[in-house]
N, C-alpha and C positions, 0 to 999 in steps of 0.2 A: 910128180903127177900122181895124183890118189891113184891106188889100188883099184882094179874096174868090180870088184865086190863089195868096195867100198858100201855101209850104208849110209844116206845122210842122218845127221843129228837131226833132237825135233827140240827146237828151244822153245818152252812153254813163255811167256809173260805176262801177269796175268796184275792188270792196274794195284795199285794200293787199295782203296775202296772195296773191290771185289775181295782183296785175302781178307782183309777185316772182318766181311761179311761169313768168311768160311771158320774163320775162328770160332762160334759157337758149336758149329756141327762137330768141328775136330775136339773139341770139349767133349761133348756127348761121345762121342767114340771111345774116349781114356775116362771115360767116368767111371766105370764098372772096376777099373784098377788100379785106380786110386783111393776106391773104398777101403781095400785091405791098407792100406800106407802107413807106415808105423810114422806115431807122433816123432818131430826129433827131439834130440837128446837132450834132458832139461837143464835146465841155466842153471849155475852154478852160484846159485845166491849166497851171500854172506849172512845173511840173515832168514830167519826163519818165518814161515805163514803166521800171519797176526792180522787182528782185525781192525788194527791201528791206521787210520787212512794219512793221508799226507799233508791233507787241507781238511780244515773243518768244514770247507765248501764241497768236499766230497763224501759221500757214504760208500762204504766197502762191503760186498757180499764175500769175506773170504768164508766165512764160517761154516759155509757149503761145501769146500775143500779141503779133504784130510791133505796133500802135498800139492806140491807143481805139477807133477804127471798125472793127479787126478783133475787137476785144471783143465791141462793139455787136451785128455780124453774127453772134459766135458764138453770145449770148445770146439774139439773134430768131430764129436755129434752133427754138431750143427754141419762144419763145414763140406763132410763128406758124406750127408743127407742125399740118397740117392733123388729124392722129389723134388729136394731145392736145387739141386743142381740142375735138375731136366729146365725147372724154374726160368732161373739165372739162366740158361744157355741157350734157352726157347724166347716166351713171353716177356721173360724182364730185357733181355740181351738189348735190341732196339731200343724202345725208352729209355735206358741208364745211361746206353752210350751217347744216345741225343742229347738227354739234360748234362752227363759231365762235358761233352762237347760244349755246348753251349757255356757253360761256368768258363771252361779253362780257355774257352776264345775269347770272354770279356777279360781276363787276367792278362791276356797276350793285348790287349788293349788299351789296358790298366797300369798307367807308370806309376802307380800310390807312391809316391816320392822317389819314384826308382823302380828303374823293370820287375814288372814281379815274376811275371814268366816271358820264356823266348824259345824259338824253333829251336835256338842253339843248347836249351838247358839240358842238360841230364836230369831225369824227373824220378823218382821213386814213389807207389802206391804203396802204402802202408797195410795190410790187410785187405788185401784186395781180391780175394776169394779167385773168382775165372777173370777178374783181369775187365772190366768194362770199364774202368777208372783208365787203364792201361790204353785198350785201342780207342779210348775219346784221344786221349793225348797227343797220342799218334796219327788220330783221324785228320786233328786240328794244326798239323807240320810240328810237331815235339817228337822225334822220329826213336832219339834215346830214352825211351822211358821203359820199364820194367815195375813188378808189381812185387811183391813179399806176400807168403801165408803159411801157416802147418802143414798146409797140402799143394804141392808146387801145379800148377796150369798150362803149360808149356802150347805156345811159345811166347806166352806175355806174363807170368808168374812163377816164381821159382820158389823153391821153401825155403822157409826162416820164418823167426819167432821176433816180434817185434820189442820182445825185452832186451833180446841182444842180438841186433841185426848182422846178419854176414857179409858187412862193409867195413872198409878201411875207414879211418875218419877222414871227415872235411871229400864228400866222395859226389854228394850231389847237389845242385842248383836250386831245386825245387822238389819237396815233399807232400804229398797228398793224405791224408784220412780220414776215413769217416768210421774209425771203430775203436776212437778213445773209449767206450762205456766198458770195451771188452777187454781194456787192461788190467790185470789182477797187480800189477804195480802200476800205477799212472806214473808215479816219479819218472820209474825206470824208462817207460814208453817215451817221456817224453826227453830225456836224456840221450840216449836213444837218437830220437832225431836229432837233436843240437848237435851229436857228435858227427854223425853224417852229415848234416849239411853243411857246405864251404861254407866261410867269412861273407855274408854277402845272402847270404842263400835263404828262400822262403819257404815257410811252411803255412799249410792250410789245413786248417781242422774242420771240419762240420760236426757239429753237437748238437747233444739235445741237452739243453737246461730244463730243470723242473719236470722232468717228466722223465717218470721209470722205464726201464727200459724193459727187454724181453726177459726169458730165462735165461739167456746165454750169457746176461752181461754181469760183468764183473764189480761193476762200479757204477753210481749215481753222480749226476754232475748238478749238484745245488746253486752254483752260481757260478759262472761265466771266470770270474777271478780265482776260482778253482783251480782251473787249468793254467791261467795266463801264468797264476805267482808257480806253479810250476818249472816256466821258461826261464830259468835264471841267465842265459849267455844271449837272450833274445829281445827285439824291440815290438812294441806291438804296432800293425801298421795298423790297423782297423778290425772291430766288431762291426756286424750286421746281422742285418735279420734273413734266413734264407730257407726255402720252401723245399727241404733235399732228401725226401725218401721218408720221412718222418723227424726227421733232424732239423732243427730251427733259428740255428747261428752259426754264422762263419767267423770263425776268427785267424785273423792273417796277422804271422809274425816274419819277421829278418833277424837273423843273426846277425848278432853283433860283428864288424870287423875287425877287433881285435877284445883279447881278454884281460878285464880289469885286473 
């Protein structure tokens, strides 16, 4: 028999929809402390800054960076921009999350020769800043999904650097980005994901061809084959043309299930 001082518990429950929605405010609250956030520790490359790109379909802006920690610095200008973040967490929040909704429900739609996405996938966002890539996925029943960036977002992005992701291999279903221009390696970036995704497992790029990008980006993407001859463990399911923040083609690749 309970204790007559007992107090009752108050068990909150508060819909899926509704946390999603609070997700931006609790952004704005850690914003102010995640500005100070030291970059992490830089990758351990074998090789040295060179302005030698990977594909002649690429152009490379290293020559702006004396090492990888002045990359890193350059990059979390951006990221940890006290204005974009209000941005991102206010006026963009709604919109982003609508259109990536809307993409990743016609993907859960979309068998392009074989599931491309499912409620059941484990999803990873690739640079996914506060994560609106993240609660579309989630909005849309992909319940595992998580985000990557230099500045973790919690509780839909956690930090890591997308040259060397803080994944085991063969870890996820489905991969999402929309910030190859911001690769200071594209090889590695996309390496990268091959090794993360299972046998099986889709990745989704949104690019921009032919059009330069901001100051922050790393890389120009001259032609589409650019990126794909990149994918060496990977099939391409489809190129398209697509309308996404400034970005103008989607290209969807699977991994290979086994390696030649």
């Amino acid at each position: 028999m309970p204790a007559a001082d007992a107090k009752p518990r108050l068990h909150l429950h508060l819909p899926r929809p509704l946390l999603l929605l609070l997700i931006p405010f609790l952004s704005l609250l850690l914003l102010y402390s995640y500005s100070s956030f030291p970059p992490p520790p830089p990758v351990a490359f074998a090789v040295p800054l060179s302005p030698t790109p990977p594909s002649p379909h690429i152009r490379m802006r290293r020559a702006g960076f004396r090492s990888y920690e002045d990359y890193l610095r350059h990059q979390l200008n951006k990221t940890l921009d006290p204005r974009l973040r209000r941005v991102w967490a206010t006026r963009d929040w709604h919109r982003k999350v609508d259109a990536f909704a809307r993409a990743f429900a016609a993907l859960l739609r979309d068998d392009g020769g074989g599931k491309l996405l499912s409620n059941a996938s484990r999803a990873l966002c690739v640079g996914a800043r506060l994560g609106q890539e993240v609660a579309a996925l989630r909005l849309v029943g992909v319940r595992d999904a998580v985000g990557i960036d230099l500045a973790p977002a919690p509780p839909l992005v956690v930090r890591g650097d997308f040259h060397a992701q803080p994944f085991a291999n063969d870890t996820f279903d489905f991969e999402f980005s929309n910030v190859f221009d911001h690769a200071l390696y594209p090889d590695r970036f996309v390496a990268e994901i091959e090794r993360t995704l299972r046998p099986g497992g889709v990745a989704v790029l949104h690019v921009a061809v032919h059009r330069r990008g901001d100051k922050y980006s790393a890389n120009d993407l001259l032609d589409v084959q650019g990126l794909v001859g990149l994918f060496r463990r990977s099939d391409v399911v489809r190129i398209s043309k697509v309308d996404a923040f400034g970005l103008d083609t989607e290209v969807i690749l699977r991994k290979k299930r086994s390696s030649p």
